[in-house]
N, CA, C and O atoms as a printed pandas DataFrame, in Angstrom:
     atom_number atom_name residue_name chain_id  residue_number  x_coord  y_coord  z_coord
0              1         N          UNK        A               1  143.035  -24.654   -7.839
1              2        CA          UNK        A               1  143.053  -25.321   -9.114
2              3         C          UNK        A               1  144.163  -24.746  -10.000
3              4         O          UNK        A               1  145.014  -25.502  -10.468
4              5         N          UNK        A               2  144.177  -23.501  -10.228
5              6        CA          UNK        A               2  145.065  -22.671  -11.044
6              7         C          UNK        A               2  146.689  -23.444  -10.689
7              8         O          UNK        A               2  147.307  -24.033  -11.575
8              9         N          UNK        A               3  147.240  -23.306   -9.186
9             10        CA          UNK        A               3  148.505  -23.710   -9.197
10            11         C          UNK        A               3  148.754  -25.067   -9.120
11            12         O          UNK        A               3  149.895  -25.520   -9.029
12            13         N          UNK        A               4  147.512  -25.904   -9.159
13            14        CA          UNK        A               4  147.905  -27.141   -9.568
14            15         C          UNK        A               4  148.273  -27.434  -11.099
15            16         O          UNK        A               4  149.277  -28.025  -11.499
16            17         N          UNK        A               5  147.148  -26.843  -11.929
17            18        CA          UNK        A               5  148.133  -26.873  -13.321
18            19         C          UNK        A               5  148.965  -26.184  -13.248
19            20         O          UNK        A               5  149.916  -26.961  -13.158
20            21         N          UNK        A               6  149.428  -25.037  -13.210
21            22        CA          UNK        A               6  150.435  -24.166  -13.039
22            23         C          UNK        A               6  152.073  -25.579  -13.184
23            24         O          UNK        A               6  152.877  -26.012  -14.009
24            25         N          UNK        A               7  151.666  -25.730  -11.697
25            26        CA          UNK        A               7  152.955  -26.612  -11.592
26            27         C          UNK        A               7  152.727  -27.755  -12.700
27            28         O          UNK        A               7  153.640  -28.556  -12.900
28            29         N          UNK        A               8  151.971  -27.811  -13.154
29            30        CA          UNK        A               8  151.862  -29.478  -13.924
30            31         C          UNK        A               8  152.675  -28.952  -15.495
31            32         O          UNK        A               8  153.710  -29.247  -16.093
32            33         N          UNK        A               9  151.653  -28.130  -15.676
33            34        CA          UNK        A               9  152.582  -27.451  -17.002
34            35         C          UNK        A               9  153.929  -27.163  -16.672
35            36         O          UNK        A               9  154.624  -27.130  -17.688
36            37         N          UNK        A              10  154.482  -26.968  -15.745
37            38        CA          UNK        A              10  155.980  -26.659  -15.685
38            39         C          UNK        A              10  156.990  -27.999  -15.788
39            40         O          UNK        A              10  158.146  -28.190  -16.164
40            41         N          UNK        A              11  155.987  -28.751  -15.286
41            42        CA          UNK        A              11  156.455  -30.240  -15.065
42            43         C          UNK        A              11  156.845  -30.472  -16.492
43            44         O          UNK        A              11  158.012  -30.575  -16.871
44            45         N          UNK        A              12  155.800  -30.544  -17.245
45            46        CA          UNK        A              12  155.785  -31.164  -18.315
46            47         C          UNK        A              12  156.531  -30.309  -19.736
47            48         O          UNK        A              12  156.779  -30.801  -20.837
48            49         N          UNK        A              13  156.813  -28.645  -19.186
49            50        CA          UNK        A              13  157.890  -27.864  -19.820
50            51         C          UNK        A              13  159.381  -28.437  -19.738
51            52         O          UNK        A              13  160.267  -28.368  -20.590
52            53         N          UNK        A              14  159.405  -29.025  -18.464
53            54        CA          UNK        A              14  160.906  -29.614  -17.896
54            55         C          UNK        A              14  161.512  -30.817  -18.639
55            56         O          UNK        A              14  162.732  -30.890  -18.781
56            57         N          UNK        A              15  160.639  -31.811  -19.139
57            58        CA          UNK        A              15  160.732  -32.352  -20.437
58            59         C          UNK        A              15  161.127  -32.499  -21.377
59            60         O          UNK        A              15  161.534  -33.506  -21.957
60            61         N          UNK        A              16  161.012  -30.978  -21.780
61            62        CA          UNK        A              16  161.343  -30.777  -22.704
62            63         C          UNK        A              16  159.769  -30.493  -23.979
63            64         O          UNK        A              16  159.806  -30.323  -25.198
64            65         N          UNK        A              17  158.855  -30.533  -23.263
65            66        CA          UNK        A              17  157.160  -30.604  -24.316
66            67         C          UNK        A              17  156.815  -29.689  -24.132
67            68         O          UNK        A              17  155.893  -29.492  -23.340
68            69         N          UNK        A              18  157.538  -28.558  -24.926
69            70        CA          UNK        A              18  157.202  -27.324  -24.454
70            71         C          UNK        A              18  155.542  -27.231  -25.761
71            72         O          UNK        A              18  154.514  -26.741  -25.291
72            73         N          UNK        A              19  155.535  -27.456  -26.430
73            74        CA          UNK        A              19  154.373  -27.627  -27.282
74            75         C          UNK        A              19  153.505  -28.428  -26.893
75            76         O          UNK        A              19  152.567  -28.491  -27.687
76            77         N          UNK        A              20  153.379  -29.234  -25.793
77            78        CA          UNK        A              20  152.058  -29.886  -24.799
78            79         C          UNK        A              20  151.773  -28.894  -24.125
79            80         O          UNK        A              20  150.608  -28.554  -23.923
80            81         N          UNK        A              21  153.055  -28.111  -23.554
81            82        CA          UNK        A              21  153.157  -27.251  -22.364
82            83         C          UNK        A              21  151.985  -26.190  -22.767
83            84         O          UNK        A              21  150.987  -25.820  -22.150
84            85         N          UNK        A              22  152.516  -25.844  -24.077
85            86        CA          UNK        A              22  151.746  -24.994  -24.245
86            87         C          UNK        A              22  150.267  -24.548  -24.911
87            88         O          UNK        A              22  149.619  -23.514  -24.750
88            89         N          UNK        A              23  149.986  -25.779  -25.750
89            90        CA          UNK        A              23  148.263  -26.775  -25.690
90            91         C          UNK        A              23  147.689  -26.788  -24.064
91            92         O          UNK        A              23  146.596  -26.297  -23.783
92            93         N          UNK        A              24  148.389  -27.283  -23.262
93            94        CA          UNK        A              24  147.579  -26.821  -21.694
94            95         C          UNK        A              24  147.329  -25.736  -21.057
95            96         O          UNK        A              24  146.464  -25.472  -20.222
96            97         N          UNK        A              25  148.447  -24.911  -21.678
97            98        CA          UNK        A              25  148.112  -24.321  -21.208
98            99         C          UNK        A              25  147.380  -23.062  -21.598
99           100         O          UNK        A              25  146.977  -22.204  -20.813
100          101         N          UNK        A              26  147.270  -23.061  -22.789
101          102        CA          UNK        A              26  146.145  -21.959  -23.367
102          103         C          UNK        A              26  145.014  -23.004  -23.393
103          104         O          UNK        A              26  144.258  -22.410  -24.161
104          105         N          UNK        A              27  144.149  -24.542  -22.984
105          106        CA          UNK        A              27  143.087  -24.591  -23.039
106          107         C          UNK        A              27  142.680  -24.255  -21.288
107          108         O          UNK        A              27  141.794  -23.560  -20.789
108          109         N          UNK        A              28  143.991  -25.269  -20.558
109          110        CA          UNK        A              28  143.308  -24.795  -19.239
110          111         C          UNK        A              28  143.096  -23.198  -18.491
111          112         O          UNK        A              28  142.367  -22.847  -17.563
112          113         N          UNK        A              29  143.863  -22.601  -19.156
113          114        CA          UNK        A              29  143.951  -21.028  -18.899
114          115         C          UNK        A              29  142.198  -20.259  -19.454
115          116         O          UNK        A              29  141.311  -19.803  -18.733
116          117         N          UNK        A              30  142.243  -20.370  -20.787
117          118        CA          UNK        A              30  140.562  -20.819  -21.462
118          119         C          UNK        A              30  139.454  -21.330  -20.184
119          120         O          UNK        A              30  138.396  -20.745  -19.952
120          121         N          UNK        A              31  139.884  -22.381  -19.530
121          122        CA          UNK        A              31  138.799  -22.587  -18.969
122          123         C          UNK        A              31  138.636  -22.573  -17.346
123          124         O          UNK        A              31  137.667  -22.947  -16.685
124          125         N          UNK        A              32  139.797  -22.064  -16.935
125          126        CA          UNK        A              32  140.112  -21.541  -16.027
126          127         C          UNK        A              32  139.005  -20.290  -15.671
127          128         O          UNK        A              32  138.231  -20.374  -14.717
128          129         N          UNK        A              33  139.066  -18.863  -16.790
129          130        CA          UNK        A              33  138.391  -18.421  -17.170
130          131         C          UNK        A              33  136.660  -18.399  -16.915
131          132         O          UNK        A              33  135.741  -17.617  -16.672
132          133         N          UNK        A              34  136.850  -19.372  -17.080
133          134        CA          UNK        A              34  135.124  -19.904  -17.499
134          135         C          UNK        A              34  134.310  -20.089  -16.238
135          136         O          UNK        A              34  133.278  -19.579  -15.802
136          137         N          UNK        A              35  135.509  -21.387  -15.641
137          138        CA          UNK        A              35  134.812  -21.721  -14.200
138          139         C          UNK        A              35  136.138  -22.222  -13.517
139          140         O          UNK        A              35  136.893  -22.946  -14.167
140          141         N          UNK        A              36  136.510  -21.781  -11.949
141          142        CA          UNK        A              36  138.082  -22.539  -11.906
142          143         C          UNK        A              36  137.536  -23.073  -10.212
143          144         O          UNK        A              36  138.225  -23.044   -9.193
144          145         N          UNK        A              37  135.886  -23.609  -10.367
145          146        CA          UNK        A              37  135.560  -24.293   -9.356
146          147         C          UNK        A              37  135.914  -25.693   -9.485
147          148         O          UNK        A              37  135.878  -26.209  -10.602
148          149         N          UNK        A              38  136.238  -26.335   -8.506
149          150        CA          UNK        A              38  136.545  -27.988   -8.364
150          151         C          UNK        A              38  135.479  -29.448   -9.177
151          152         O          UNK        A              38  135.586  -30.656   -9.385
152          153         N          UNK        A              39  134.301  -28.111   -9.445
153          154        CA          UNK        A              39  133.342  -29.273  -10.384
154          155         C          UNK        A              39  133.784  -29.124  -11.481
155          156         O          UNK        A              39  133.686  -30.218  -12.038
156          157         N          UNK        A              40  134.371  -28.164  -12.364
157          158        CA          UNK        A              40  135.003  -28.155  -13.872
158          159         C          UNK        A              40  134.970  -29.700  -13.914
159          160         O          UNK        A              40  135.681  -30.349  -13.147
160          161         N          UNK        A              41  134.339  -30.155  -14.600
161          162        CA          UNK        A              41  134.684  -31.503  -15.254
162          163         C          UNK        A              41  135.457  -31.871  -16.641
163          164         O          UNK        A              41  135.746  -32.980  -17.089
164          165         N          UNK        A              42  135.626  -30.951  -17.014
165          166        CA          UNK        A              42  136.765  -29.926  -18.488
166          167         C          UNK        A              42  138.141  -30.284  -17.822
167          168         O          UNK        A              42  138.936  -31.209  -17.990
168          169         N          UNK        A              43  138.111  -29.219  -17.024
169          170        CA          UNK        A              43  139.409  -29.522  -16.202
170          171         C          UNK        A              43  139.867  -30.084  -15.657
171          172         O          UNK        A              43  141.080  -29.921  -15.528
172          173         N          UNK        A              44  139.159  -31.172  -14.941
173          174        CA          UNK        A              44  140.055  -32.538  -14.495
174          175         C          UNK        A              44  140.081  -33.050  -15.743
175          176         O          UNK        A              44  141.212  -33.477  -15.976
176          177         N          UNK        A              45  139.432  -33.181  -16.538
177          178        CA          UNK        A              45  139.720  -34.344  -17.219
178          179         C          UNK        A              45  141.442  -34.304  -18.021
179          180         O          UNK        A              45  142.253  -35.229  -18.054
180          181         N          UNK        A              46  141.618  -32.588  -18.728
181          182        CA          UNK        A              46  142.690  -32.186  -18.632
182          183         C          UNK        A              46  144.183  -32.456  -17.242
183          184         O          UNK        A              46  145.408  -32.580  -17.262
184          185         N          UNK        A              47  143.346  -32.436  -16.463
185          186        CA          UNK        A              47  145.010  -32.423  -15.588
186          187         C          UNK        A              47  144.919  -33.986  -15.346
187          188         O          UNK        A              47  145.742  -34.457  -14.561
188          189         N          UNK        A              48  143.956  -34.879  -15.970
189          190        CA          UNK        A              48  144.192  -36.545  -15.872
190          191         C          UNK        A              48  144.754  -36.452  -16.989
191          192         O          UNK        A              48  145.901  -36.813  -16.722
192          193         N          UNK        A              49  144.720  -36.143  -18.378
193          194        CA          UNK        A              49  145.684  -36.150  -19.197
194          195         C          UNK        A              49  146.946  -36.204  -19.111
195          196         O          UNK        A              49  147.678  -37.118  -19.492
196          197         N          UNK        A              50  147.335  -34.855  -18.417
197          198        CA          UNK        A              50  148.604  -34.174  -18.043
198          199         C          UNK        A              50  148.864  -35.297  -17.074
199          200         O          UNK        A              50  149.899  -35.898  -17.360
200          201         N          UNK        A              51  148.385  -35.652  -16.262
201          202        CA          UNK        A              51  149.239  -36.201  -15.114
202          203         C          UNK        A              51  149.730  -38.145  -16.240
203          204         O          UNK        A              51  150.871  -38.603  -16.172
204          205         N          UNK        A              52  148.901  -38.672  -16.856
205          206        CA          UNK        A              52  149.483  -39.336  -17.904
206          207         C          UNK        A              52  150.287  -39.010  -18.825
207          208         O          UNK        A              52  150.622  -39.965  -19.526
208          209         N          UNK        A              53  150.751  -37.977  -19.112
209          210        CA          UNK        A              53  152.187  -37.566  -19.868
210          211         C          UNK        A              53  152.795  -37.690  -18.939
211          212         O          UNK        A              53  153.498  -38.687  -19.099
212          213         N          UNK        A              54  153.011  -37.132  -17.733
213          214        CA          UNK        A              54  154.230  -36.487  -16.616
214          215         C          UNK        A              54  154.575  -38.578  -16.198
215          216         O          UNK        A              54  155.643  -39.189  -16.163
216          217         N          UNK        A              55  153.312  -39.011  -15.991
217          218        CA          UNK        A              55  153.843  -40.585  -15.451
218          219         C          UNK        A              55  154.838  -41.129  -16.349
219          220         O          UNK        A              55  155.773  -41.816  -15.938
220          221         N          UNK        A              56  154.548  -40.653  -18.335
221          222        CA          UNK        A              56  155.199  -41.608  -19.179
222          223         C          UNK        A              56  156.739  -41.746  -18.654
223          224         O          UNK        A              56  157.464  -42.721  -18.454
224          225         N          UNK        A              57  156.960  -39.993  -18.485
225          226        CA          UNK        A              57  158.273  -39.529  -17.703
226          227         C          UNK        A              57  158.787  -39.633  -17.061
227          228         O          UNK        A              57  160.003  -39.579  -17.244
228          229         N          UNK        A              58  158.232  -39.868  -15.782
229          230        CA          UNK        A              58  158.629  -40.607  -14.444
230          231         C          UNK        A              58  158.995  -41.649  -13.983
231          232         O          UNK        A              58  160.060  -41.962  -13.450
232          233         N          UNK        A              59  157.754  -42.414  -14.267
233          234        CA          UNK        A              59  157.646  -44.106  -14.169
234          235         C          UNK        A              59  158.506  -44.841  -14.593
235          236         O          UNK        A              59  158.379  -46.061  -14.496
């Protein structure tokens, strides 16, 4: 889980959003913390966020 955001936040540093970058990454780091099992339902919902910024970019 960790290096999937990992890379996502970098993604979205590359951008130039370094102030998204870094909203993700002190909440997912936060909840990383907490629980960084695959049921986090916190945390996907976060890297479905993220992965809708990175598309605006891409697509």
């Amino acid at each position: 889980m960790r290096d999937l955001v990992e890379a996502m936040i970098e993604k979205i540093e590359y951008f130039g959003l370094e102030d998204t970058a870094n909203y993700y990454r002190e909440e997912t780091e936060t909840e990383l913390s907490r629980n960084d099992f695959p049921d986090n339902q916190y945390l996907w919902s976060m890297i479905k966020d993220m992965a809708e910024i990175l598309e605006q970019y891409t697509a």
